[in-house]
C-alpha positions as CSV (number, residue, x, y, z in Angstrom):
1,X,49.3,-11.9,-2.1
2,X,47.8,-9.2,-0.2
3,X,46.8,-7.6,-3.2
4,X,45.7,-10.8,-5.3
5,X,42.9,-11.0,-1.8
6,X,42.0,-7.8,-2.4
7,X,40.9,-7.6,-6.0
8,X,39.1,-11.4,-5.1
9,X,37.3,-9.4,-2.6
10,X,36.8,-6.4,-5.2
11,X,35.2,-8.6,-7.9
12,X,33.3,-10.2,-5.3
13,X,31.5,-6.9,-4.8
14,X,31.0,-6.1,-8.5
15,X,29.5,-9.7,-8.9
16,X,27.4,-9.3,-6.3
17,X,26.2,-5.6,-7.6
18,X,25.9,-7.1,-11.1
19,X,23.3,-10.0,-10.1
20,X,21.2,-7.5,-8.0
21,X,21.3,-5.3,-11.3
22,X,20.2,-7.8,-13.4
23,X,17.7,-9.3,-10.7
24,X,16.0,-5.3,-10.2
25,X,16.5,-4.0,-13.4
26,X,14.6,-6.7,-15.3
27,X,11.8,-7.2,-13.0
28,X,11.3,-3.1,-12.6
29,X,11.2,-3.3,-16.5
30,X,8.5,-6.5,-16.7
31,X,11.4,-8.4,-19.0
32,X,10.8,-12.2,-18.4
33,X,13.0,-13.3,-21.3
34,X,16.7,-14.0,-21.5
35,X,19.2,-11.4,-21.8
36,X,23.2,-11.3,-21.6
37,X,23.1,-9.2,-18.1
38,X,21.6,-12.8,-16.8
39,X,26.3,-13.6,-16.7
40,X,27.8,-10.6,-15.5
41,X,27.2,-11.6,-12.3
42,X,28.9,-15.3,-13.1
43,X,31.8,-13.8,-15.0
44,X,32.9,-11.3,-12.5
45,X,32.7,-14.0,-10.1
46,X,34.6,-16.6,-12.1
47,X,36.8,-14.3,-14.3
48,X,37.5,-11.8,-11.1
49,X,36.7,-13.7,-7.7
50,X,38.3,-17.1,-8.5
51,X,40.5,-16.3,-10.9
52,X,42.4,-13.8,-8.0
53,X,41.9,-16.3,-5.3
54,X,43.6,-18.9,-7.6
55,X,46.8,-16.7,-8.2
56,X,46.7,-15.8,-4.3
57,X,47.0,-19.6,-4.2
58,X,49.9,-20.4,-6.4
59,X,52.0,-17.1,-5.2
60,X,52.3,-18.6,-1.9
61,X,53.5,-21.5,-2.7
62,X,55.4,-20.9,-6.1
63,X,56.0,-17.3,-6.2
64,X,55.3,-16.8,-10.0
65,X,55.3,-13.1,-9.5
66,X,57.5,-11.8,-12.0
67,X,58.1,-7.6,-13.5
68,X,55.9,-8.6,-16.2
69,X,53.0,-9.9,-13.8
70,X,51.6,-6.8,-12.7
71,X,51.5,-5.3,-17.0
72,X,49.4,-8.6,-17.9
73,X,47.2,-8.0,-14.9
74,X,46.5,-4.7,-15.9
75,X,45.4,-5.8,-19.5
76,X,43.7,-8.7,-17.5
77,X,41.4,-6.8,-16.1
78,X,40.8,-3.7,-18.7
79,X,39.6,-6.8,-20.6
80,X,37.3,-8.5,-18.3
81,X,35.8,-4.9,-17.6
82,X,35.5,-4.0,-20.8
83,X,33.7,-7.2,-21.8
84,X,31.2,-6.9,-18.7
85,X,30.6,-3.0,-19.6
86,X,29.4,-4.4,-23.0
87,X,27.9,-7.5,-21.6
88,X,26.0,-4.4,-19.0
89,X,25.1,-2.4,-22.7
90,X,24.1,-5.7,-24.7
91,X,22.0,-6.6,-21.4
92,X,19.7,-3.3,-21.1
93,X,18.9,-2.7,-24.6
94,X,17.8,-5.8,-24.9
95,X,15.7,-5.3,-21.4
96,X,14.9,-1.9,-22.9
97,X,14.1,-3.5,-26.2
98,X,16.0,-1.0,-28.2
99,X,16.6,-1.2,-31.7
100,X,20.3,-0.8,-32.5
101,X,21.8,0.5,-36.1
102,X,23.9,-2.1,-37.6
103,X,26.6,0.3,-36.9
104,X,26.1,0.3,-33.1
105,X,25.2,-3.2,-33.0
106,X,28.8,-4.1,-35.1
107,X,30.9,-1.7,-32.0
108,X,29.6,-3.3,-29.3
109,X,30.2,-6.8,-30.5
110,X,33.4,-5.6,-31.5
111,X,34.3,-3.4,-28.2
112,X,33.2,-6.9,-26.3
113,X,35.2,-9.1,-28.9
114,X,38.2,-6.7,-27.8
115,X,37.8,-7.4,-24.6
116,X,37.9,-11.1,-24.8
117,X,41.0,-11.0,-26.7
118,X,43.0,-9.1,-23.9
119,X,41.4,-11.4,-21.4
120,X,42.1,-14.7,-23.0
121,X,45.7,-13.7,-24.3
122,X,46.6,-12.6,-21.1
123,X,45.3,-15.4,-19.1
124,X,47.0,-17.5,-21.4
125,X,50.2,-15.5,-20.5
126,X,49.8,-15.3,-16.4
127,X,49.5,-19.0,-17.0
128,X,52.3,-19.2,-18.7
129,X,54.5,-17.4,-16.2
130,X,53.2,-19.7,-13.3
131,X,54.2,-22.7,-15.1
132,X,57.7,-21.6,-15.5
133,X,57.6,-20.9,-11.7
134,X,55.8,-24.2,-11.1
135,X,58.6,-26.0,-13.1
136,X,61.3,-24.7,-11.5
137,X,60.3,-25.3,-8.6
138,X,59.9,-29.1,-9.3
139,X,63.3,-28.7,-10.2
């Protein structure tokens, strides 16, 4: 549980650091328009506060940790990074108004489009383990 708190708390900072970023870094640049840094900040509070807080939640009173928990957290959260470091690229170019190749434009979309997959899948997954605990202990 202890460690569940800790990347709530974790997430909390980077959520935090990621609405300040968007908030400074389009106003230093004069950008007034919309712009995909605008839910870093909600993500990494919903996807990496909450979403930790939650499982703190359930492992005290189902202990759904399992071997396999820790592996699917990893992928967890290489994917919600991964996704917000593109959603962070995506974001300034478009602040910057930088005009990508089709090329560079295609691998970010794709690098972020990686990034959901290993997020949703193992979300799906995590779920899936705390439902077996939550059954079983309904007996």
């Amino acid at each position: 549980m202890k460690r569940y708190m800790n990347l709530s708390v974790v997430y909390a900072v980077l959520a935090m650091v990621g609405g300040v970023f968007y908030r400074e870094f389009t106003k230093f640049n004069g950008f007034s328009g919309q712009t995909v840094l605008g839910v870093v900040h909600t993500h990494y509070f919903l996807l990496g506060m909450v979403w930790f807080l939650l499982l703190m939640l359930l492992e005290k009173n189902f202990s759904f940790t399992g071997e396999k928990t820790g592996r699917l957290l990893v992928v967890y959260q290489i994917g919600l990074n991964l996704t917000e470091v593109m959603f962070i690229v995506r974001g300034v170019t478009q602040v910057l108004g930088l005009d990508l190749s089709s090329g560079m434009n295609a691998s970010v979309s794709g690098i972020a489009g990686i990034g959901h997959i290993l997020l949703g899948v193992s979300l799906v997954l995590v779920l899936l383990q705390v439902r077996k605990s939550v059954i079983a202990a309904r007996g």
